[in-house]
MIMAR-945594 format. One record per atom (N, C-alpha, C, O): residue number from 1; residue in three letters; atom name; y, z, x. Coordinates in Angstrom, 2 decimals, m for minus. Each point is the difference from the previous one (the first is absolute). Layout:
% MIMAR-945594
+-----+-----+----+---------+---------+---------+
:   k :   r :  a :      c2 :      c3 :      c1 :
+-----+-----+----+---------+---------+---------+
: NUM : ALA : CA :       Y :       Z :       X :
...
+-----+-----+----+---------+---------+---------+
This chain:
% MIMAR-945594
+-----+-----+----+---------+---------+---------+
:   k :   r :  a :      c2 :      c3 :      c1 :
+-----+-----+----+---------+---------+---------+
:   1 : UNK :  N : m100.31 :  315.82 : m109.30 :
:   1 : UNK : CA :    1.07 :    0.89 :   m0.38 :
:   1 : UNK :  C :    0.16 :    1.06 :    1.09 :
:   1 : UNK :  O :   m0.80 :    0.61 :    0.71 :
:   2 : UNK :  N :    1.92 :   m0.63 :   m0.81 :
:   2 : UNK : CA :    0.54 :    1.31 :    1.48 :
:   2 : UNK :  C :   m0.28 :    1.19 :   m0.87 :
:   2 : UNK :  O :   m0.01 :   m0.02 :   m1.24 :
:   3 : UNK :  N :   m0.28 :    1.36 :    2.24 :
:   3 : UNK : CA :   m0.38 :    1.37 :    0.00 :
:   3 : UNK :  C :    1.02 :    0.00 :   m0.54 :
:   3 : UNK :  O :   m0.03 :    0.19 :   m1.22 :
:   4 : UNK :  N :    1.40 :   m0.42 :    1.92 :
:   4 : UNK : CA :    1.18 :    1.26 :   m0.54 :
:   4 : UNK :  C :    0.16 :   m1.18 :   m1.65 :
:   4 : UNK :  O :    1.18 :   m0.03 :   m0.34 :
:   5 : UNK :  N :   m1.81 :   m0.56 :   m0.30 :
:   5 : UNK : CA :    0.46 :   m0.83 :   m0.81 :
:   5 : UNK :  C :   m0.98 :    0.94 :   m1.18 :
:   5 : UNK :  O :    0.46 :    0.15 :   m1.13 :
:   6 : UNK :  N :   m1.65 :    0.36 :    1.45 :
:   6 : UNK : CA :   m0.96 :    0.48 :   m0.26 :
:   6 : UNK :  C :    0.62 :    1.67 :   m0.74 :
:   6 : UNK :  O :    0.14 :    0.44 :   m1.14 :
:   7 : UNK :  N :    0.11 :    0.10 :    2.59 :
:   7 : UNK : CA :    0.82 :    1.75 :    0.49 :
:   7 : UNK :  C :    1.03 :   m0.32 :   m1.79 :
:   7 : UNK :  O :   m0.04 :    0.77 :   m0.97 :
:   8 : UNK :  N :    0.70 :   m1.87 :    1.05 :
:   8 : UNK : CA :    1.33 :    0.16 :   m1.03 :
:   8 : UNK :  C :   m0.31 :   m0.10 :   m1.32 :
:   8 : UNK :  O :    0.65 :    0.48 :   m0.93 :
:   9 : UNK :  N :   m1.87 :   m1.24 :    0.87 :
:   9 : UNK : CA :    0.08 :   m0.01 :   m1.77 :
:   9 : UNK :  C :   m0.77 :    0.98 :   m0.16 :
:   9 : UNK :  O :    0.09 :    0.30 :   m1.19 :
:  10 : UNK :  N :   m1.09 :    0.66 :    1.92 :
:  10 : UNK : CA :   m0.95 :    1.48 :   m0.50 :
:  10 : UNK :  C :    1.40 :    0.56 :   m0.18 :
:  10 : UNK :  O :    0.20 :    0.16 :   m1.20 :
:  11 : UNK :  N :    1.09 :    0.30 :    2.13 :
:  11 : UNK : CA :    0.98 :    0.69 :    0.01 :
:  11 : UNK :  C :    0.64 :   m0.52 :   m1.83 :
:  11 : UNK :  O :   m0.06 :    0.66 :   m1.03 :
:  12 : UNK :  N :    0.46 :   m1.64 :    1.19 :
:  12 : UNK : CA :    0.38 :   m0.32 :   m1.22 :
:  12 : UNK :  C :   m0.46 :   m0.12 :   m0.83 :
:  12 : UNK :  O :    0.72 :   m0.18 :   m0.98 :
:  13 : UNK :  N :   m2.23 :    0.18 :    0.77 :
:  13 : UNK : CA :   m0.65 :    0.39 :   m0.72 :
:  13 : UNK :  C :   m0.47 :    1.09 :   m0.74 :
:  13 : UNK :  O :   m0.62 :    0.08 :   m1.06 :
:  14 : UNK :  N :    1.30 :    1.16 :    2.27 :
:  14 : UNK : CA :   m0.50 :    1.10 :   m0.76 :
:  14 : UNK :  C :    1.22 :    0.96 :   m0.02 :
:  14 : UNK :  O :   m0.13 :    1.21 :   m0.16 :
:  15 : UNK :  N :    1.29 :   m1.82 :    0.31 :
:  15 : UNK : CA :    1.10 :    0.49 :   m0.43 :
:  15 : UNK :  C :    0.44 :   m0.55 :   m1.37 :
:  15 : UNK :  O :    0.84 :    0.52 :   m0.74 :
:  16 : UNK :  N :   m1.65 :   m1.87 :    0.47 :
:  16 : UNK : CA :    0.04 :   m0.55 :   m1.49 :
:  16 : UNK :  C :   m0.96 :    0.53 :   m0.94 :
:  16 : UNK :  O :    0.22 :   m0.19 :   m1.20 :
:  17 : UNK :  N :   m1.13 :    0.75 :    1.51 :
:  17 : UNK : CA :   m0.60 :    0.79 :   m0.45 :
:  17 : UNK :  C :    0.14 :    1.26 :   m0.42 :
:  17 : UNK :  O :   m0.65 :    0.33 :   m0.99 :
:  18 : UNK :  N :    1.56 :    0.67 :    1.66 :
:  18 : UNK : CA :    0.45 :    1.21 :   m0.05 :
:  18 : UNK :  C :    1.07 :    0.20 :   m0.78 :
:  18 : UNK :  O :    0.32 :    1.06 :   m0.53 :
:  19 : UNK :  N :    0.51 :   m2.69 :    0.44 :
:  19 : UNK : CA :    1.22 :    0.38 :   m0.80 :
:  19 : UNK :  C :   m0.47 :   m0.33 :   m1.46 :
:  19 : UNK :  O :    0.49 :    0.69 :   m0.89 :
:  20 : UNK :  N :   m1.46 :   m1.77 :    0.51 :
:  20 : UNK : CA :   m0.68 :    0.24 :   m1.15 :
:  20 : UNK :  C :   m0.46 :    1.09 :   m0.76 :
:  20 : UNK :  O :    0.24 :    0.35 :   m1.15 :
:  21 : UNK :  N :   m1.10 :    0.18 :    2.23 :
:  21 : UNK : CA :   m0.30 :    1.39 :   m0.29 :
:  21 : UNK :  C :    1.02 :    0.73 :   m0.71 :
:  21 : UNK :  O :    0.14 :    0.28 :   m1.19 :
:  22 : UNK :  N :    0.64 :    0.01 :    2.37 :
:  22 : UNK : CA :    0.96 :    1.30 :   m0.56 :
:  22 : UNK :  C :    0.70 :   m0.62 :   m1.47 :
:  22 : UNK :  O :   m0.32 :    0.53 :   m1.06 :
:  23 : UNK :  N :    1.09 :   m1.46 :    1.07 :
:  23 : UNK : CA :    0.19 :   m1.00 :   m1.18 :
:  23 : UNK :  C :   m0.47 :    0.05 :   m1.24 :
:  23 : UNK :  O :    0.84 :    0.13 :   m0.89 :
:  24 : UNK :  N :   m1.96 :   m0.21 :    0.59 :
:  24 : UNK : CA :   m1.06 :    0.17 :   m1.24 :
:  24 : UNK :  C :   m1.11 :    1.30 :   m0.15 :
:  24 : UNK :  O :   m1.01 :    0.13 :   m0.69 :
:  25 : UNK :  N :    1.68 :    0.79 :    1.66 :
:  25 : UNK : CA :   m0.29 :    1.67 :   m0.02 :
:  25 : UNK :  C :    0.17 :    0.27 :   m1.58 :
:  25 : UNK :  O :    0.82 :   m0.46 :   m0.79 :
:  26 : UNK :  N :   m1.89 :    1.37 :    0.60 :
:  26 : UNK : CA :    0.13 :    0.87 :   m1.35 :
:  26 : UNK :  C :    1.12 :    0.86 :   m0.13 :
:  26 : UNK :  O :    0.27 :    0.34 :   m1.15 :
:  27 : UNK :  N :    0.51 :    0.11 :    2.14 :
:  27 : UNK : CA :    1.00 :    1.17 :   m0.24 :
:  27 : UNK :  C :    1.40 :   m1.09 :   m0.21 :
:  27 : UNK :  O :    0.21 :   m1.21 :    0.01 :
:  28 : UNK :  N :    0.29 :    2.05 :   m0.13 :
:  28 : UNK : CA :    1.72 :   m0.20 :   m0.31 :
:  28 : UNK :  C :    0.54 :   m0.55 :    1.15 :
:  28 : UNK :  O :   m0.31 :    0.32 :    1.15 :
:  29 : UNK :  N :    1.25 :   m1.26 :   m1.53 :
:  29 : UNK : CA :    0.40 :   m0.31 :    1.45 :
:  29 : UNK :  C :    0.94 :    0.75 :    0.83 :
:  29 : UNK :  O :    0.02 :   m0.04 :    1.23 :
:  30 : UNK :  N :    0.78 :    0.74 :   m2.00 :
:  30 : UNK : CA :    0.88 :    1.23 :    1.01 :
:  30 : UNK :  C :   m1.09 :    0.85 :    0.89 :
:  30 : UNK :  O :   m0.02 :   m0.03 :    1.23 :
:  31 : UNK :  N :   m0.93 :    0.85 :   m2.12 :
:  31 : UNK : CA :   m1.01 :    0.30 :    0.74 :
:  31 : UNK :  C :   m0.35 :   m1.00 :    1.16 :
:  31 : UNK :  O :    0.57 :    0.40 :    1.02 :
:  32 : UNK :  N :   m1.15 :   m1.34 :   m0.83 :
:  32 : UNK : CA :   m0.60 :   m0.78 :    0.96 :
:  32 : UNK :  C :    1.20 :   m0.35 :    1.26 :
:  32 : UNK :  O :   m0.08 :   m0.03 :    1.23 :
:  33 : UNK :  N :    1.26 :   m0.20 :   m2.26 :
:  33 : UNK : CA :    1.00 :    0.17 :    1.50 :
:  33 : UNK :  C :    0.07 :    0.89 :    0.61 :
:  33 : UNK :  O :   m0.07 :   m0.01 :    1.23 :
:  34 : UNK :  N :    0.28 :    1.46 :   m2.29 :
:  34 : UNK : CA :    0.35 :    1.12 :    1.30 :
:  34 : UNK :  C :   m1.75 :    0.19 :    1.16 :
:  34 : UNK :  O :   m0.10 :    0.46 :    1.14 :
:  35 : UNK :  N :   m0.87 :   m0.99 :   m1.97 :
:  35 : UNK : CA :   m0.95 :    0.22 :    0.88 :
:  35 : UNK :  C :    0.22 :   m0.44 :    1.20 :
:  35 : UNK :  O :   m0.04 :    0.77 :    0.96 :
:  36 : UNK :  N :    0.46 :   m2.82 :   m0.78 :
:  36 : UNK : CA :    0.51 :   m0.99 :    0.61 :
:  36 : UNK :  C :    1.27 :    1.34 :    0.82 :
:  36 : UNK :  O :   m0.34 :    0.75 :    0.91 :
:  37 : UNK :  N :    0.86 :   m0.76 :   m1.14 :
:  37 : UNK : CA :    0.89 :    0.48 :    0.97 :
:  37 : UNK :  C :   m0.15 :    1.71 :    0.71 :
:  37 : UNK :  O :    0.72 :    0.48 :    0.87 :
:  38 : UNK :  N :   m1.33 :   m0.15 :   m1.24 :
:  38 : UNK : CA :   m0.82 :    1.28 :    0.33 :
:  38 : UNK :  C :   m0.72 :   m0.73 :    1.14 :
:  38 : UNK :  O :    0.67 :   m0.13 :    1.03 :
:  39 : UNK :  N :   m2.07 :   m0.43 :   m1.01 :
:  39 : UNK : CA :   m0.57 :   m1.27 :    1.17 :
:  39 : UNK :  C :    1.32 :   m0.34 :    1.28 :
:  39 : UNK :  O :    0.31 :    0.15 :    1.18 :
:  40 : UNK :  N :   m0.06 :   m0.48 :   m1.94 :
:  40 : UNK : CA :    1.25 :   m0.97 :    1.10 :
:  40 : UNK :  C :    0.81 :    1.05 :    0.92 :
:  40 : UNK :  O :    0.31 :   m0.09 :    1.19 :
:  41 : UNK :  N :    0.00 :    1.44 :   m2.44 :
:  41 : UNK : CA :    1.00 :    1.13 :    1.31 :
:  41 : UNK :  C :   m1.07 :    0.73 :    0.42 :
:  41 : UNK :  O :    0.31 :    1.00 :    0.66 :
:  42 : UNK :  N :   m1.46 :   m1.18 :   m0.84 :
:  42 : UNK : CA :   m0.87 :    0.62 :    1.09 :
:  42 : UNK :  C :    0.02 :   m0.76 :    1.15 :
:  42 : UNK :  O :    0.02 :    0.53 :    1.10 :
:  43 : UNK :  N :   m0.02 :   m2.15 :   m1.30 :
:  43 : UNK : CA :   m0.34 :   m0.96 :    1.10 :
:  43 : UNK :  C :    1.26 :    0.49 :    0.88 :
:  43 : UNK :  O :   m0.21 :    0.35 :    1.17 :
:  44 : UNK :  N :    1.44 :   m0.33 :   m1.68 :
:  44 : UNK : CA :    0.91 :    0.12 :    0.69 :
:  44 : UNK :  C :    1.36 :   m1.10 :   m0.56 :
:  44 : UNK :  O :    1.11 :   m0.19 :    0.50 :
:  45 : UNK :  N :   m1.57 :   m0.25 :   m1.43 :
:  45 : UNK : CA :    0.60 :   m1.23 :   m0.48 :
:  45 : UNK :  C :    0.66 :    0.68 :   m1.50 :
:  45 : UNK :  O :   m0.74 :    0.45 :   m0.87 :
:  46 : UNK :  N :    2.30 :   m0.47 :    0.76 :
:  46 : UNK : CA :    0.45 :    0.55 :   m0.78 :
:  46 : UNK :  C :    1.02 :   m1.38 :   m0.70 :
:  46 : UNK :  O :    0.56 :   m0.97 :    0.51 :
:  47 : UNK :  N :   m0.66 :    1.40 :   m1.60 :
:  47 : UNK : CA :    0.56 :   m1.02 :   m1.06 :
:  47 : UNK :  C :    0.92 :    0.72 :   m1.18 :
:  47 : UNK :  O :   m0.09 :    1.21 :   m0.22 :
:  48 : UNK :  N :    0.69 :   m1.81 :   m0.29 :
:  48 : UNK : CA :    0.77 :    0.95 :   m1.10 :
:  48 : UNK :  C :   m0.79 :   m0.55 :   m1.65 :
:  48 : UNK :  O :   m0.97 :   m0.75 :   m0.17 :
:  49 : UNK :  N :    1.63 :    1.28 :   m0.59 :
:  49 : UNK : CA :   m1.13 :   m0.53 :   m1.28 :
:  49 : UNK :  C :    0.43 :   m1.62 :   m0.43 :
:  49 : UNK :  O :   m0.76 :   m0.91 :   m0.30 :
:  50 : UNK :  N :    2.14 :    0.91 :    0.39 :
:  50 : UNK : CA :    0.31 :   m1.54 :   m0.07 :
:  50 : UNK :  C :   m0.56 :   m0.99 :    0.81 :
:  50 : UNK :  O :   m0.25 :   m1.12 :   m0.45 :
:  51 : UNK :  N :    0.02 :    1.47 :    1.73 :
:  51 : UNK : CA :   m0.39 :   m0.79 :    0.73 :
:  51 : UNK :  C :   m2.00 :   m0.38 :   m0.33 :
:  51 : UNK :  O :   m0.61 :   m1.07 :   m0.01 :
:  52 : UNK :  N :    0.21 :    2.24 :   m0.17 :
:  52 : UNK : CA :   m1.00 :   m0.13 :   m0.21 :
:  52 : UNK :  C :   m0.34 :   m0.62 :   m1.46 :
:  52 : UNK :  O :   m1.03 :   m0.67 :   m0.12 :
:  53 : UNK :  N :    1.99 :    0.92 :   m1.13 :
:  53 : UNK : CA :   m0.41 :   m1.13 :   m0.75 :
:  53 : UNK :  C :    0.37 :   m1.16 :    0.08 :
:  53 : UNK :  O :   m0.86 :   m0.63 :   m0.62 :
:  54 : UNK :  N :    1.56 :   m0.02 :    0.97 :
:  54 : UNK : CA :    0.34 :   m1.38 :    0.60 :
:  54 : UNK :  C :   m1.57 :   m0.17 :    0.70 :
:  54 : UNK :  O :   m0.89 :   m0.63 :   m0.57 :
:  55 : UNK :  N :    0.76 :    1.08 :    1.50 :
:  55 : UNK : CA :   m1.29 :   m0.55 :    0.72 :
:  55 : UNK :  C :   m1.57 :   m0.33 :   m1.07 :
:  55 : UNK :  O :   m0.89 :   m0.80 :    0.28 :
:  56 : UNK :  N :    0.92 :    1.35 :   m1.04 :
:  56 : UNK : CA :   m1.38 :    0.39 :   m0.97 :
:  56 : UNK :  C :    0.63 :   m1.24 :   m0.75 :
:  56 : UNK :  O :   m0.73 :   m0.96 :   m0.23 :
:  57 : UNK :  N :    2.48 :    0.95 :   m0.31 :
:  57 : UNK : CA :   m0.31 :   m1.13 :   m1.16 :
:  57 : UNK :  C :   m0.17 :   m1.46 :    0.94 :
:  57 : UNK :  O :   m0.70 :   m0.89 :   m0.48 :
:  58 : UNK :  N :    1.32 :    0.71 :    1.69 :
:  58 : UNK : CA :   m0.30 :   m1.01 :    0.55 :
:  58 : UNK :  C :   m1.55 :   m0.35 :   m0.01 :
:  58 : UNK :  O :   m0.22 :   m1.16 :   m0.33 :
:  59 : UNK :  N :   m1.13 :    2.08 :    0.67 :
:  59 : UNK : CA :   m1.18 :   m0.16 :    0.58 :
:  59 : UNK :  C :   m0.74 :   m0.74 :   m1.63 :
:  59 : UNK :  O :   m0.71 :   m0.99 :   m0.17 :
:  60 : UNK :  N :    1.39 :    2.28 :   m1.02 :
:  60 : UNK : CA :   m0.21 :   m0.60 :   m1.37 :
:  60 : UNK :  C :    0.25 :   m1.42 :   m0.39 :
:  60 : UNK :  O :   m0.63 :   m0.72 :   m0.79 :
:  61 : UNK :  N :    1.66 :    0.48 :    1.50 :
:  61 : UNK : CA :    0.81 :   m2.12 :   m0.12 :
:  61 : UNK :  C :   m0.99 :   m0.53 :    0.11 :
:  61 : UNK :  O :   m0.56 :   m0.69 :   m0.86 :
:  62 : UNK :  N :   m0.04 :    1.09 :    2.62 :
:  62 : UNK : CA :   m0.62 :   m1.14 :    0.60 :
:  62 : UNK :  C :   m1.42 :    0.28 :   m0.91 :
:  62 : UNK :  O :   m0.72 :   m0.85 :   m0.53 :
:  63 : UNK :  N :    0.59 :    2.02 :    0.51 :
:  63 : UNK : CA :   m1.75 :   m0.22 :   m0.86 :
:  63 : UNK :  C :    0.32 :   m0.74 :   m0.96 :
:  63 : UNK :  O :   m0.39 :   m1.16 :    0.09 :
:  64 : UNK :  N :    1.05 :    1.50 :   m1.09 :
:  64 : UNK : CA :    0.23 :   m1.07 :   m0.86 :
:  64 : UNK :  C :   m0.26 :   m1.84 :    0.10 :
:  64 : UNK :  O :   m0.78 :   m0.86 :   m0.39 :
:  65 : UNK :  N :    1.94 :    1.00 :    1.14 :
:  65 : UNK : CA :   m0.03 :   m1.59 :    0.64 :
:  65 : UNK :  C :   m1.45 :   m0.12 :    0.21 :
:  65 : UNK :  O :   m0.61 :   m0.63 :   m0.87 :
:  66 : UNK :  N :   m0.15 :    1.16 :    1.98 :
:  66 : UNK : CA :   m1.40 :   m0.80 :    0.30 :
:  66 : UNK :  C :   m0.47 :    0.00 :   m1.28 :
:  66 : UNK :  O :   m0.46 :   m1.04 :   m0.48 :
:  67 : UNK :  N :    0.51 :    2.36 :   m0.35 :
:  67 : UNK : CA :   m1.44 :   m0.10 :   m1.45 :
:  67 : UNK :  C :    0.58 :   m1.08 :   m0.82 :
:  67 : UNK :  O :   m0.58 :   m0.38 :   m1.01 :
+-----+-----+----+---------+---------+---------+
């Protein structure tokens, strides 16, 4: 198996991991977004709230789908 084959599934691995996380968080999910987007306009990465729930229910699909 190739390194960068290696490099991609830890990456995707622990971005599948994180969105679980936040996902099945004890708090509320408005809470956990504005946290989510609080993170992100620190990074520099700005989103509006629509956009950002679209993204969470998509990540919710695919978890779904795999479980």
């Amino acid at each position: 198996m190739k390194a960068i084959h290696i490099v991609c599934a830890v990456v995707g691995g622990a971005i599948a991991g994180a969105a679980v996380g936040l996902l099945v968080a004890p708090e509320k999910g408005n809470e956990t977004r504005k946290k989510i987007m609080k993170v992100l306009k620190d990074k520099g990465i700005c989103l509006k709230k629509d956009k950002l729930e679209e993204l969470v229910d998509e990540i919710e699909d695919q978890i779904e789908n795999v479980l």
